[in-house]
C-alpha positions, 0 to 999 in steps of 0.5 A, a space after each residue: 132652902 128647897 121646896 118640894 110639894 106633896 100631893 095629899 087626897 084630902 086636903 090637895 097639894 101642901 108645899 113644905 120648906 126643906 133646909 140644906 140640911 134636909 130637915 123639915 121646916 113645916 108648911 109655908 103657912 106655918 113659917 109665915 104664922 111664925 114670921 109674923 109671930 116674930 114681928 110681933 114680938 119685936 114690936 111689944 119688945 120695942 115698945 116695952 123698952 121705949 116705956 121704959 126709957 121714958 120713965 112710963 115703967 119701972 126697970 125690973 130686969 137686970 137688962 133693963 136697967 143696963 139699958 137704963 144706964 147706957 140711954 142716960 150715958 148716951 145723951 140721945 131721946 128714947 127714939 133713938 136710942 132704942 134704935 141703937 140699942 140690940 
């Protein structure tokens, strides 16, 4: 990934992330908002799976009850299955 900056006469210098591929990433601000974001996600995600495991939640979607079968299949506590698990 390249980098270049653009002065702007407003708002001073931005920096943008440039892919080989010459296609804009957006501002550096922006990809850590989307990093972050991502984060997040994947905690709520981990958390929602390991409810589920405990028996705390029901398994509604199809994915959730494969997980389902498989943590019952493994003999291993939620913890680490979930660790093992995608």
């Amino acid at each position: 990934m390249k980098t270049i900056t653009e002065t702007a006469s407003r708002s001073g210098d931005r920096t943008f992330l440039i892919s080989e591929s010459g296609h804009l990433g957006g501002t550096k601000k922006h990809r850590e908002n989307d990093e972050s974001y991502h984060a997040l996600n994947k905690r709520i995600s981990k958390k929602i799976r390991l409810n589920i495991l405990k028996g705390k939640w029901p398994a509604d979607t199809l994915d959730e009850r494969m997980m389902l079968r498989k943590f019952n299949e493994s003999k291993l506590t939620p913890e680490e299955f979930i660790e093992t698990w995608k």
